[in-house]
C-alpha positions in Angstrom: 101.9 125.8 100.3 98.6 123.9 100.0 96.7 123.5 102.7 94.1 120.4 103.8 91.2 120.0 105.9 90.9 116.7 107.2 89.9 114.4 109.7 93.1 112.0 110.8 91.2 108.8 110.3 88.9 109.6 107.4 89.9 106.9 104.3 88.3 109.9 102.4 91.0 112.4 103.4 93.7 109.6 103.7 93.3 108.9 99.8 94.1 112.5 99.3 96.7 112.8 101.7 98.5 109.7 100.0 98.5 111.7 96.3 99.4 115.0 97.6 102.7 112.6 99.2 103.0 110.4 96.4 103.6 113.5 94.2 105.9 115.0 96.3 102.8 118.5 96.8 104.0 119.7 100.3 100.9 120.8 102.3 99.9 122.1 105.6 97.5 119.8 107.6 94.1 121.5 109.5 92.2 118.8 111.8 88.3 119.6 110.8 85.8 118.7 113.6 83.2 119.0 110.6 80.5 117.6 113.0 81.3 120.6 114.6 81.1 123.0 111.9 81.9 126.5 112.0 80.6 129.2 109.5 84.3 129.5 108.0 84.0 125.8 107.4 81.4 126.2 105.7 82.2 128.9 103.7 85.2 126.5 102.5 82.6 123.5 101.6 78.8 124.3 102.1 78.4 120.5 102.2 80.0 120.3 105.3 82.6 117.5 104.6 86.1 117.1 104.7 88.4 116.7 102.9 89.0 120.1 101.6 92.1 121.1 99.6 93.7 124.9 99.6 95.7 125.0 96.5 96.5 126.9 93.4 94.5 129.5 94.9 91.4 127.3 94.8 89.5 125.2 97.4 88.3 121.9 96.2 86.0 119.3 97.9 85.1 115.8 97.3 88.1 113.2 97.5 87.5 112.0 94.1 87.1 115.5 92.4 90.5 116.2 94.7 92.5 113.6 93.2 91.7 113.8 89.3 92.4 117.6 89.8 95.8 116.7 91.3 96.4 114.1 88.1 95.3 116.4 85.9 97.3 119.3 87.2 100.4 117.3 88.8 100.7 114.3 86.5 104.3 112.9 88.1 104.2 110.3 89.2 101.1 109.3 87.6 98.6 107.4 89.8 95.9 106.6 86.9 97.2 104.5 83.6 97.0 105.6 80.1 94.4 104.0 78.5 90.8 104.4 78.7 90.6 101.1 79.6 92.5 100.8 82.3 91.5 104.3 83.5 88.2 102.5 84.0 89.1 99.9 85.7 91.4 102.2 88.3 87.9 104.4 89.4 85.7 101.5 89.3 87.5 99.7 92.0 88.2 103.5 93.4 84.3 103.4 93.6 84.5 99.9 94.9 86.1 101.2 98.0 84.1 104.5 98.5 81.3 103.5 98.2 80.6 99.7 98.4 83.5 99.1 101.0 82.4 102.3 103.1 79.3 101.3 103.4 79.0 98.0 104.3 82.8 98.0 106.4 83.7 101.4 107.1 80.9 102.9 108.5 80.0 99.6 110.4 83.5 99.5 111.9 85.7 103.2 112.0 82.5 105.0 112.6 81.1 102.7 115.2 84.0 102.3 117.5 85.8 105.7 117.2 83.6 108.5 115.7 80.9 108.1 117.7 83.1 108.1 121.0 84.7 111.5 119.6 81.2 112.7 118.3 79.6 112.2 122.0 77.0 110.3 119.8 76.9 107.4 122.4 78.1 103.7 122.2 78.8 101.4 119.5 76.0 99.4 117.9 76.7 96.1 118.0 74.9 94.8 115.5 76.2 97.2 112.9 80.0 96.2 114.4 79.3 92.4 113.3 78.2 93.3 110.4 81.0 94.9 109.1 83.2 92.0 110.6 81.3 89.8 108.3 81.4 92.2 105.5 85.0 92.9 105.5 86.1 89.1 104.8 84.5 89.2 101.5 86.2 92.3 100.7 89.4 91.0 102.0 88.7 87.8 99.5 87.6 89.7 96.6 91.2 91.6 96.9 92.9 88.5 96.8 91.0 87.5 93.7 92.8 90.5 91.9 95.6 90.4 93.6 95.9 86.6 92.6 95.8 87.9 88.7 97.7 91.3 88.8 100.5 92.9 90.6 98.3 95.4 92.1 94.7 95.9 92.2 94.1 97.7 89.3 96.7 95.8 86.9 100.6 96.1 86.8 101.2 99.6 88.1 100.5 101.0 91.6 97.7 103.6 90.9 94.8 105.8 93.0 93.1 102.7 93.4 95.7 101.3 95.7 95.8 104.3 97.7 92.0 103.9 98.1 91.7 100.8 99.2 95.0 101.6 101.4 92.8 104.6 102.7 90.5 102.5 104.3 92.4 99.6 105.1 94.7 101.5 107.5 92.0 103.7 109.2 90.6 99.8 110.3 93.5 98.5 111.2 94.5 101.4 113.5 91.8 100.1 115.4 93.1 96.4 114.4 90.0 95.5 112.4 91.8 94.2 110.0 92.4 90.5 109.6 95.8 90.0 107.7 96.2 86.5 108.3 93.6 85.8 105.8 94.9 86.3 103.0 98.8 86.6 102.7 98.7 88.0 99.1 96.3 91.0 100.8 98.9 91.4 103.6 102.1 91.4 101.1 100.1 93.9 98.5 99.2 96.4 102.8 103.5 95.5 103.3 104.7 97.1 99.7 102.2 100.2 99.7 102.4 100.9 103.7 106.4 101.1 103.0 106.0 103.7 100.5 107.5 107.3 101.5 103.7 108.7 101.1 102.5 106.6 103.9 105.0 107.7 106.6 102.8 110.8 107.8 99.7 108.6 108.2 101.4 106.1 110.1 102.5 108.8 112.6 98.6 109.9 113.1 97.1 109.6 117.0 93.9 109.9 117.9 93.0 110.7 121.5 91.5 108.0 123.5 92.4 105.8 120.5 95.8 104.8 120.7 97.3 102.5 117.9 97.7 99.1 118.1 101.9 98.4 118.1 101.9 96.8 114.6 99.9 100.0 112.9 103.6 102.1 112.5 106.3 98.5 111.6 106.8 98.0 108.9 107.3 94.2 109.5 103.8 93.6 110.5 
């Protein structure tokens, strides 16, 4: 059975979590305190970061590396399109997400309120926390924009770029950062891919000291 390293909340591990589910890849789940890292830890990833994936006899790191591996190697149900094209378009708004998104709402936001706490790295900065507030509603518009044109948010076909932008859209809203009155196209596009079978063992995550908001599990939020 594979096995991952990952950090409950961490949109990075969630992505992966979501293709391992989504292909039906049953695998053992490890909580990492990587701010806490231990020499087997980082034996597994020298970089010390999560997630890290146990399979096939092989430990692979980096989320993105992670999921082409899993396409590549575990193609049903595919989560990237055919064409070159479109394969474009799926890891540029994958990229979108980890990097542009992370930056300027994740890391303001997730990181602020609830690593920190579980780090012992002090309080919350404010400043950073209203920034990402006011980030986040242009992200939450520019989804709506594709959404508005497509069925999902790389074109007709659910692929990794949903789950990425699922990734970190449910970390926020366990700690109800997430605005879904704002758009309803964004909240009906959060409805169809928080149903999916794949999502059922994130939705069960706790945190300690973080308790989930009741609408993070229904399903009719």
């Amino acid at each position: 059975m594979a096995k991952l390293y990952h950090v409950p909340l961490s949109p990075f591990c969630r992505k992966v979590r979501l293709s391992l589910a989504e292909k039906k890849i049953d695998c053992e789940l490890a909580e990492e305190r990587y701010w806490e890292p231990s020499p087997d830890f980082l034996r597994r990833n020298p970089a010390g970061k999560v997630p890290i994936l146990r399979i096939d006899g092989r430990t692979l790191t980096e989320s993105a590396a992670i999921c082409e591996y899993l396409e590549e190697k575990y193609p049903e149900p595919a989560l990237m399109p055919k064409s070159a094209e479109a394969r474009h378009e799926v890891r540029r708004i994958v990229t979108w997400f980890d990097d542009k998104f992370h930056h300027e709402v994740t890391s303001k936001l997730l990181y602020e309120r609830v690593n920190k706490k579980v780090m012992g790295k002090g309080f919350p900065d404010s400043s950073n926390v209203k920034a990402g507030a006011k980030a986040i509603k242009f992200h939450l518009d520019y989804m709506a924009w594709l959404l508005d044109h497509r069925r999902w948010l790389a074109g007709d076909v659910m692929t990794l770029a949903d789950f990425a932008a699922a990734a970190h859209l449910s970390s926020l809203d366990y700690i109800s950062d997430v605005d879904w009155n704002r758009s309803d196209t964004v909240k009906d596009w959060y409805a169809k891919i928080k149903s999916r079978p794949a999502f059922r063992r994130i939705l069960a995550d706790q945190v300690p000291g973080f308790p989930p908001p009741a609408h993070y599990a229904n399903l009719d939020f």
